[in-house]
Each structure stands twice: as C-alpha cells, then as structure tokens.
C-alpha positions in Angstrom: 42.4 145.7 18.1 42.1 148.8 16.2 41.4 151.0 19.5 45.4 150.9 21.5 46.9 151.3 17.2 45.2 154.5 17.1 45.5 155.5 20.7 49.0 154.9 20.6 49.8 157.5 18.0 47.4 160.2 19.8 49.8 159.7 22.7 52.9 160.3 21.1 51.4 163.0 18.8 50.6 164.9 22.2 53.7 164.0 23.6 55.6 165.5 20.2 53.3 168.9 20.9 54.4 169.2 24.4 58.1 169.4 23.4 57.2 171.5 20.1 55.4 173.8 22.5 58.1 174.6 25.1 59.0 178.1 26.0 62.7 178.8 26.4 63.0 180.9 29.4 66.4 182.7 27.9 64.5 184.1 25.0 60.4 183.6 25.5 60.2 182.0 22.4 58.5 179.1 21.6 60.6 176.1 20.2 58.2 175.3 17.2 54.7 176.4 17.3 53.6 175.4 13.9 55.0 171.6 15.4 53.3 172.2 18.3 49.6 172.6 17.2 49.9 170.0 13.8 50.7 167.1 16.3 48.0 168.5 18.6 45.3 168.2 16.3 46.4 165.1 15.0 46.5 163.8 18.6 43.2 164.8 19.2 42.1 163.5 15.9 43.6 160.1 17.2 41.5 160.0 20.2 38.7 161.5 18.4 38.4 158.7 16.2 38.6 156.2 19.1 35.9 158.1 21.1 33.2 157.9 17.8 34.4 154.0 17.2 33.1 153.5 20.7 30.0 155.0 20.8 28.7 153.6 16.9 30.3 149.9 18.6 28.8 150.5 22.1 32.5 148.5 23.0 35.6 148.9 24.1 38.5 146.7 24.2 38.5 147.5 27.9 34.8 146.1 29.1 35.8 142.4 28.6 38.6 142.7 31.1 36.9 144.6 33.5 33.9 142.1 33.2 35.8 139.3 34.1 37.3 141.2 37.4 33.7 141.7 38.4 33.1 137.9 37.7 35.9 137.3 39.8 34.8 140.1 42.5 31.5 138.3 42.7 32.9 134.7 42.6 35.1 135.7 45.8 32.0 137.1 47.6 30.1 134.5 47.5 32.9 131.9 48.4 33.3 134.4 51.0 29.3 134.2 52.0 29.4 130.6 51.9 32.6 130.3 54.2 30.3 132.6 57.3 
C-alpha cells in the first residue's frame, strides 16, 4: 500500500526537475536550477525510501502478482503436458 504513495511522488518530483532543468536554446540559460535539483533530491529520496522498505520487508507489492502469473504459467504447462 505504502510502496505506489511514495513512488508516485518520486515520479512527478523527477518529472517537475526535468522541466525545472531545461535549457533554453535562445539564451543557454537554465529555466530554474535551484527547482531543478530540490525536486531531484526529493525524487530520489522517494524512491530511496521505497528501495530500503523493500529490503528490511524482503516484499514488494509486485511479487504476489507476478507469483500468481507463474502459478498460472505452470498450471498451463502441465494442462499442456497432460493434453500430449
């Protein structure tokens, strides 16, 4: 639950950076640099935090999803076994 609410913001904090960070080609100057490496950092803080929450869980809101397409995967092969 807590792992796509604090990836979410990580995404659009990089996102925010990325237009912060632009160069204008008439002038070489950056739009906002000071923009640009806040919502960086706090991006990376954002995924940061998700990256340490996995490794002290040893889960990720991912594995039970993929788990049950390998399930699945498995089920189908041996159908498929069973059918030769």
């Amino acid at each position: 639950m807590v792992e796509p609410a604090v990836n979410l913001p990580g995404c659009i904090f990089f996102g925010i950076s990325a237009v912060a960070g632009h160069v204008v080609p008439a002038s070489g100057w950056v739009i906002d640099l000071a923009a640009a490496n806040w919502n960086t950092s706090l991006g990376a803080a954002c995924f940061l935090a998700c990256a340490l929450a996995t490794l002290l869980t040893g889960r990720t809101l991912k594995s039970p999803r993929l788990r049950r397409l390998r399930e699945l995967e498995h089920g189908a092969k041996r159908m498929r076994d069973i059918a030769e």
